[in-house]
C-alpha positions in Angstrom: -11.2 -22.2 16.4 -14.5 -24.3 17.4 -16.0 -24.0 21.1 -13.5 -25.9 23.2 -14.9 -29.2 25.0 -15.0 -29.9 28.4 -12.4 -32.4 28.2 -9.8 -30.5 26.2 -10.2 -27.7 28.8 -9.4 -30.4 31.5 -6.6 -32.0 29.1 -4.8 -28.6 29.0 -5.5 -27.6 32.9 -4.4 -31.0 34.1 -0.7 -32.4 34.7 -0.7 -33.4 30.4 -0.8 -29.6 29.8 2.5 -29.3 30.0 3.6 -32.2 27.9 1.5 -30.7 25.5 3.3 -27.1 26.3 6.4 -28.2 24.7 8.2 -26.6 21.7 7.3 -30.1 19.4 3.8 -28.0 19.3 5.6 -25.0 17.9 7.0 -26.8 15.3 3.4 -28.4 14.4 2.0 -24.8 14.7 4.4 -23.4 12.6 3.7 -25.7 9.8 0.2 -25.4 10.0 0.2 -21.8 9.8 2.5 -21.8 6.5 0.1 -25.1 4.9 -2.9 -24.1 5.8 -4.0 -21.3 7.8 -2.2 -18.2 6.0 -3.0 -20.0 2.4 -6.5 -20.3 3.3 -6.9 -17.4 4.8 -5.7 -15.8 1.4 -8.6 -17.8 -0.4 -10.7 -16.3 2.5 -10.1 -13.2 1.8 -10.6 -13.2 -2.0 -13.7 -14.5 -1.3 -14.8 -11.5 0.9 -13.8 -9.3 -2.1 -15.5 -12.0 -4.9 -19.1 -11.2 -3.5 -19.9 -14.9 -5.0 -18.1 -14.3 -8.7 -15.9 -16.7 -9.4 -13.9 -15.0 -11.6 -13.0 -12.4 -9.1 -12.8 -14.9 -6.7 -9.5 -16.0 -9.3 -7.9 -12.4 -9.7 -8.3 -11.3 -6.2 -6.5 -14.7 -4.6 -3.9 -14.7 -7.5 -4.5 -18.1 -8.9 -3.7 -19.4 -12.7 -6.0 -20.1 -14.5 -8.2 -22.9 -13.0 -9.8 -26.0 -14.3 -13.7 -26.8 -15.2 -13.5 -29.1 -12.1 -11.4 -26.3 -10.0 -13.9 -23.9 -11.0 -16.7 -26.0 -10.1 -15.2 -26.2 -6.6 -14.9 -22.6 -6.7 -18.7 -21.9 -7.1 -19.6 -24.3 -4.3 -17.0 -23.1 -1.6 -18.3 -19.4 -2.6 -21.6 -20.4 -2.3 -21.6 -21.9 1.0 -19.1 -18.9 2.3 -21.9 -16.3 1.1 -24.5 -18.0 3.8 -21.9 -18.1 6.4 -21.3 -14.5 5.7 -24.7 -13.7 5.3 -25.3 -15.9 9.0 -22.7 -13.3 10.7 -23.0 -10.4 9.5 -27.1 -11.0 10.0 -26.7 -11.3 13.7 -23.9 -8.6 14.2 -25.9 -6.2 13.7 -28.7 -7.3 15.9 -25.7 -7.9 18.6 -24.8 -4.1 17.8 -28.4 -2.9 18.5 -29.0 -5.2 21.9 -25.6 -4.0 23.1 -25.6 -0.2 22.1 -28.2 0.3 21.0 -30.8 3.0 22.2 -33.7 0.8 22.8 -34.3 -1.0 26.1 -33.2 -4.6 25.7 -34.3 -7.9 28.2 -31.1 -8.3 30.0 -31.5 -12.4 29.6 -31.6 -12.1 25.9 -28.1 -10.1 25.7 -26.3 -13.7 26.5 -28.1 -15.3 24.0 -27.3 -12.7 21.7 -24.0 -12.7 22.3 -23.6 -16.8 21.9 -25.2 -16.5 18.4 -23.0 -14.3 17.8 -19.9 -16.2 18.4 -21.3 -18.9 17.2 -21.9 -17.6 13.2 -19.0 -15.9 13.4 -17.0 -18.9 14.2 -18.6 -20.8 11.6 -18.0 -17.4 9.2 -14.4 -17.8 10.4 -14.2 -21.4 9.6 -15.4 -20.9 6.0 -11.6 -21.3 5.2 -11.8 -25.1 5.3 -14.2 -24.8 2.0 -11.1 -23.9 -0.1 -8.8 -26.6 1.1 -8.5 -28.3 -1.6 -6.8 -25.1 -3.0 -4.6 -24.1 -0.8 -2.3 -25.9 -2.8 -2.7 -23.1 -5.8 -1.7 -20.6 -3.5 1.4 -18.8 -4.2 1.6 -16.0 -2.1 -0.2 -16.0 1.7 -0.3 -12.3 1.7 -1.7 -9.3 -0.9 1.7 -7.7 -1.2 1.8 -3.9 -2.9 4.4 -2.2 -0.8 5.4 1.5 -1.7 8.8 2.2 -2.8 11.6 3.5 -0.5 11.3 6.8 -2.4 7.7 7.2 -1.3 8.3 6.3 2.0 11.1 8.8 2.6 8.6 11.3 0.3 6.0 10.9 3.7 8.0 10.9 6.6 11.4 12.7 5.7 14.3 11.1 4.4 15.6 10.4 7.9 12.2 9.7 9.6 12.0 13.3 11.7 8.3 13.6 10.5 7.7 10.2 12.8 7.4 12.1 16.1 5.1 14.2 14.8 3.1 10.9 13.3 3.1 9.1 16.3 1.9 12.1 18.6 -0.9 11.9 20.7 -4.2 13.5 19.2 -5.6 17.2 20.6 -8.4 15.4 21.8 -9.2 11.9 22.4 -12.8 10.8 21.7 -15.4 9.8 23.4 -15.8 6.5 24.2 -19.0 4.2 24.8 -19.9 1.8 27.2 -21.9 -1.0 26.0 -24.5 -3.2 28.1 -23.0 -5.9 29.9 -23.7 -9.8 30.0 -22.4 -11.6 33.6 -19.5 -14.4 33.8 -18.2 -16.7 36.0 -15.8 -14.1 37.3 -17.8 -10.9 37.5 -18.8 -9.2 34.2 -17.7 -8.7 30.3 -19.2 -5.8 28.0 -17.4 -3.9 25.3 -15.9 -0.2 24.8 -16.6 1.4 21.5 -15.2 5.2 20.5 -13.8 6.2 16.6 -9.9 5.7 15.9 -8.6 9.1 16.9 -5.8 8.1 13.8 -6.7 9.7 10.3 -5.6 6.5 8.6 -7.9 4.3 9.8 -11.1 5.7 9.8 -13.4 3.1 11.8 -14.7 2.1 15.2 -12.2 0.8 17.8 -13.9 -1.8 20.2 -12.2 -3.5 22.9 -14.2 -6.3 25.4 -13.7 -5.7 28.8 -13.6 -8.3 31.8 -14.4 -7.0 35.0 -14.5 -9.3 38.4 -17.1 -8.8 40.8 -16.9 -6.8 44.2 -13.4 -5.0 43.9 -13.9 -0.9 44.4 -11.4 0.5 42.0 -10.0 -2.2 40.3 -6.2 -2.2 38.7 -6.5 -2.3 34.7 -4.5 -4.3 32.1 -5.1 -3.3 28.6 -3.8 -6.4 26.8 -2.8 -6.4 23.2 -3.4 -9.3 21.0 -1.0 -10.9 18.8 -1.0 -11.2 14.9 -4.4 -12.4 13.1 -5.3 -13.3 16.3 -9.1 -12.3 16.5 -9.9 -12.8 20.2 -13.3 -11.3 20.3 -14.6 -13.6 16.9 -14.3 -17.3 18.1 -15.7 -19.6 21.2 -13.3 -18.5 23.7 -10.1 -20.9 23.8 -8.4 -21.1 27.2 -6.4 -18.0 27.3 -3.0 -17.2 29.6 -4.9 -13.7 30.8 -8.1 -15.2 32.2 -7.1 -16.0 35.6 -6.0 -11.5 36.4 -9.4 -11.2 36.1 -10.1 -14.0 38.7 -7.2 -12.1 40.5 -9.6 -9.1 41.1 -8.0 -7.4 37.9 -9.9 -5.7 35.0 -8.6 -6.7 31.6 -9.4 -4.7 28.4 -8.4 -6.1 25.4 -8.7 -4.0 22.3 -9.2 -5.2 18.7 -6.1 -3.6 16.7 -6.5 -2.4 13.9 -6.8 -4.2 10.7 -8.0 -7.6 13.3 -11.6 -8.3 13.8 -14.4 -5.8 13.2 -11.8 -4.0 12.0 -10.6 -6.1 8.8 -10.4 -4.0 5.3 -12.1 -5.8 2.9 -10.6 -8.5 0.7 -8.3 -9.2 3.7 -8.2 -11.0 6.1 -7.3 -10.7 10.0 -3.8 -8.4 10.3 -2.8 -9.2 6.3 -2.5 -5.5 5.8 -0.2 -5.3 8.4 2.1 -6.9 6.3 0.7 -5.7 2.7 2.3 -2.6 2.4 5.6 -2.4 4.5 7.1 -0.4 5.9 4.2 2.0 5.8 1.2 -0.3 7.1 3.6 -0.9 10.2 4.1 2.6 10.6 0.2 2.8 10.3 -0.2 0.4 12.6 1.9 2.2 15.5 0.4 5.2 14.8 -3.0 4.3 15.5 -2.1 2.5 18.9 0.0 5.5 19.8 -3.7 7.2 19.9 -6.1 4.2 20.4 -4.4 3.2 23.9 -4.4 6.6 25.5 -7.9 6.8 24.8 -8.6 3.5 26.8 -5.8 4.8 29.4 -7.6 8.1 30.0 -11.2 6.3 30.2 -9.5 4.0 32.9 -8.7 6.7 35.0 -11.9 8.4 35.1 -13.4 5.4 35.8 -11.3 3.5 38.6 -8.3 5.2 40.8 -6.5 2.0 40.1 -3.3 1.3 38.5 -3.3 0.9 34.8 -1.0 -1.2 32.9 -0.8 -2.4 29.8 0.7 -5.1 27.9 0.1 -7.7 25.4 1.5 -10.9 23.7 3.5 -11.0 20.6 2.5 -7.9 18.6 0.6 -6.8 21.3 3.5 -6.7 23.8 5.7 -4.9 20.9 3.0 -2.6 20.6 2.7 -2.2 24.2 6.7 -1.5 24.8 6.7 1.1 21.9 3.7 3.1 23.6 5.6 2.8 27.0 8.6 4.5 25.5 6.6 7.0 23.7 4.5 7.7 26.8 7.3 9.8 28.5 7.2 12.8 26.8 2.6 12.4 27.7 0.6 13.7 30.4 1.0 11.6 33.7 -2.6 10.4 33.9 -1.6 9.3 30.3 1.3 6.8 31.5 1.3 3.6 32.0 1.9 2.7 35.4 3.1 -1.3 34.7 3.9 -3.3 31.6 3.0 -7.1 30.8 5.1 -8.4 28.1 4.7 -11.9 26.5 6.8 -13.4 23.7 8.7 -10.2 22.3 11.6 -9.0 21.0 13.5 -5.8 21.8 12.2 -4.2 18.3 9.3 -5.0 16.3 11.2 -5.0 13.0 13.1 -8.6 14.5 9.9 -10.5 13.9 9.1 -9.6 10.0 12.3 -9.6 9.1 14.2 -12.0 10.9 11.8 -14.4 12.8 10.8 -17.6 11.4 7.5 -15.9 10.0 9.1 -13.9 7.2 9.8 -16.9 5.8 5.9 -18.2 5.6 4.9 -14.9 4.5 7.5 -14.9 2.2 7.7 -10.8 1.9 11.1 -10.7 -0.1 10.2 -11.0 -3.7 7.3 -8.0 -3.7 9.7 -5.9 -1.5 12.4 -6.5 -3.5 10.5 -5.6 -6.5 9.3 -2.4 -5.1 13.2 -1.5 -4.3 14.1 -2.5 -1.0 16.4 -4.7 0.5 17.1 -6.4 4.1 19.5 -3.2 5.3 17.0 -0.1 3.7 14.0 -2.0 5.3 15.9 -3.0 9.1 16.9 1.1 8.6 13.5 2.4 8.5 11.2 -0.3 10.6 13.9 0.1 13.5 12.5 3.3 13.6 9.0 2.4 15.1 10.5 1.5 18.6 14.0 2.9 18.8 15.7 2.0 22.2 15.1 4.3 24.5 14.2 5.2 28.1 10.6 4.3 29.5 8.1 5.6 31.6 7.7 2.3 33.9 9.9 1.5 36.5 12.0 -1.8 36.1 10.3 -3.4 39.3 6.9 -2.9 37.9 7.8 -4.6 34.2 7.1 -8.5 34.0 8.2 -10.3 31.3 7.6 -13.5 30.2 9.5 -15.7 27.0 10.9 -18.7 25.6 14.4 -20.1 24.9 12.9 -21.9 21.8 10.9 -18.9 20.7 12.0 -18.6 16.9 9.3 -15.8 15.9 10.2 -13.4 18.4 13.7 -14.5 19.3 14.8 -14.0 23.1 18.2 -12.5 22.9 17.8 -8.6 22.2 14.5 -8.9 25.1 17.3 -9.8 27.6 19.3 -6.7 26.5 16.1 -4.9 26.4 15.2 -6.1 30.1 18.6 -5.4 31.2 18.6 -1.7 30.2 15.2 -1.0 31.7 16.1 -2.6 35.6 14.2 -5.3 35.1 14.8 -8.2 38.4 15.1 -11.3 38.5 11.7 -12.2 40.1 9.9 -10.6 37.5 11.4 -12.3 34.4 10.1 -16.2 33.5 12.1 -17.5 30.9 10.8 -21.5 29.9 12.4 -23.8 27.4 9.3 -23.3 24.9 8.5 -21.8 21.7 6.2 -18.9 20.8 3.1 -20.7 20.8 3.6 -23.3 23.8 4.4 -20.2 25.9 0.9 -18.9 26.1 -0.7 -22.6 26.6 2.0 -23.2 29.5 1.0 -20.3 31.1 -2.8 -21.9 31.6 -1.4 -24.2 33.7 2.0 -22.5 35.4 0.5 -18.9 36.5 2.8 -18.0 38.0 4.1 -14.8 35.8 0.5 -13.9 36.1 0.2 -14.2 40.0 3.8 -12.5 39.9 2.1 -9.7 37.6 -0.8 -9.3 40.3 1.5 -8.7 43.5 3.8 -5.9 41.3 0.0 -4.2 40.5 -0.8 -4.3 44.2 2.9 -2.8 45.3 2.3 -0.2 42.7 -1.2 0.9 44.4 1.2 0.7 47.9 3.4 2.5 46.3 0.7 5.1 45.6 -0.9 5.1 48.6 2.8 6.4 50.4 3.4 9.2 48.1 3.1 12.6 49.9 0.1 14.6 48.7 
């Protein structure tokens, strides 16, 4: 994802954005993603584990073996991936001491710093188009070694009753750092940093804040990202969340786990979300379950705001099954409104029934390890079981598409239904899961919707009998 230009900012923020907004881009997207991005990303990844060998470069992607001239092409594209690596890891960790670190720091270096940083990253990022030519060989997008059904049932009870008990919040939530801060058009960004209160992750969680200028106590929306999507690691694209922040709102957006910093090594961004279903998910959950109240509880003691939270894609599924969870937590713990983009009513619908299972193409490895469609809907539909949730219905906005094949609509509107959410706060357009987000940059109107339910809440608050 290069820098975006000038003009394709004004392309997509002019009256063409929304011919471009259409569900023809979801089908390009799509194909992209199964052609090139997740194959490449696979070679990506094997290349992160290779450390320049090109014969581990070979057993780490899979890939047959290759020819003298394939293997030539291997050399160079690991070659030239080793300086971009070299380029970004280089300057991360002069970005980590500038930003944390103890010494003083000249504020006006701290942008520069932080430009470099996107900027080798990006290019690190973009190292997958050095093994395009093949993506061909490529016959698996994603490191499958899934446990069996046996093992599974062996950790958290045949039935799932040791799941509470996984998902529960922590003793004590960590303490969490405050980095130095670099200004934007809109007020401020700078990064939280605190360890993952989940035993199974063992590593930092950061999450970049944007704070606008000049508003005492602002509200919060923790916003959680979608799959491989690795916000904090590219030029910024034009984003649907940007304009709360212009809106006097703070946005937090957290890097989940297994995305960004975060990646395991020979993977790449979110692959081991998928590499060892249903567990990783489970995993996955887990860790937000504990990740999010941390960032709750640090928003309360540091603004008398609301604090929602939300997300798009994965991030709104991940947001909807804290929200539930969150009943049975503290008050200052709960959520006060939700933002949900592009969802489904369970988590499960997307893996194993969107359009994406069949680009990751998950069947053969799971069926292989013992599982089939019933045994694996049984256990995933476990994560986010319907139930009530700790939001009211007139402080939930939702936001989807009719043409939205990854997360399909239909069990979202039964979802919405159950939790009393009205009319005015649902915004359903005739686009697909991608054009969804890009319409929104130029119809913000779910977001200008979202802002007034934020300031009825405070209203709300400021009524309530001491």
């Amino acid at each position: 994802m290069p820098k975006i230009s000038d003009f394709t900012s004004k392309l997509i923020t002019s009256p063409v954005g929304r011919l471009i907004a259409r569900p023809w881009l979801d089908r390009v997207v799509l194909y992209l993603l199964k052609h090139w991005y997740f194959p490449l990303s696979r070679l990506w990844a094997a290349a992160r584990a290779a450390d320049g060998d090109v014969d581990r470069f070979i057993q780490q992607v899979p890939l047959k073996a290759p020819s003298k001239s394939q293997r030539k092409t291997i050399a160079s594209a690991l070659h030239q991936f080793e300086r971009a690596r070299l380029k970004a890891f280089s300057i991360e960790q002069l970005w980590h001491d500038y930003f944390f670190g103890d010494q003083s720091v000249a504020e006006e270096r701290l942008p520069i710093v932080e430009e470099m940083r996107l900027d080798f990253r990006s290019d690190y990022n973009m190292a997958r188009r050095k093994f395009s030519s093949l993506r061909r060989l490529v016959k698996t997008s994603v490191s499958m070694n899934p446990p069996t059904p046996e093992e599974v049932a062996s950790r958290f009870g045949k039935n799932g009753e040791k799941l509470s008990e996984y998902f529960a919040l922590p003793e004590q939530l960590p303490k969490v750092e405050v980095s130095r801060s670099i200004p934007t058009s809109y007020g401020k960004d700078y990064w939280l940093r605190f360890p993952s209160p989940s035993q199974q992750m063992h590593d930092l969680v950061y999450a970049r804040v944007h704070e606008p200028n000049g508003i005492d106590n602002p509200p919060t929306l923790i916003f959680g990202h979608g799959m491989s999507v690795e916000f904090d690691h590219y030029h910024q694209l034009l984003d649907e969340i940007t304009q709360l922040t212009r809106l006097g709102i703070r946005v937090i957006r957290p890097e989940a786990p297994w995305h960004g910093r975060r990646v395991l090594p020979g993977h790449y961004g979110g692959e081991q979300f998928l590499s060892k279903l249903p567990i990783s998910i489970f995993d996955f959950v887990a860790a937000q379950h504990k990740e999010w109240p941390t960032i709750i509880n640090w928003c309360r003691n540091n603004s008398s705001g609301p604090v929602a939270i939300g997300g798009s894609s994965l991030g709104a599924q991940s947001a909807k099954a804290i929200a539930m969870s969150a009943t049975t937590w503290p008050e200052r713990l709960q959520p006060d409104a939700l933002l949900a983009i592009t969802h489904s009513q369970h988590m499960s619908e997307a893996a194993l029934d969107g359009v994406l299972s069949d680009i990751w193409n998950l069947g053969d490895a799971m069926r292989a390890a013992g599982w089939h469609q019933d045994t694996e809907k049984s256990w995933l539909q476990r994560i986010d079981p319907e139930q009530a949730i700790c939001i009211e219905g007139r402080f939930i906005v939702t936001v989807y598409g009719s043409e939205d094949t990854v997360t399909p609509i239909k069990t979202a509107l039964t979802q919405m239904d159950a939790w009393n959410v009205p009319e005015e706060n649902r915004f359903s357009y005739k686009r697909g899961h991608f054009s969804i987000p890009l319409g929104m940059i130029n119809d913000d109107a779910p977001l200008l919707r979202f802002a007034e339910v934020l300031k009825q809440f405070a209203a709300r608050e400021d009524t309530l009998p001491l």
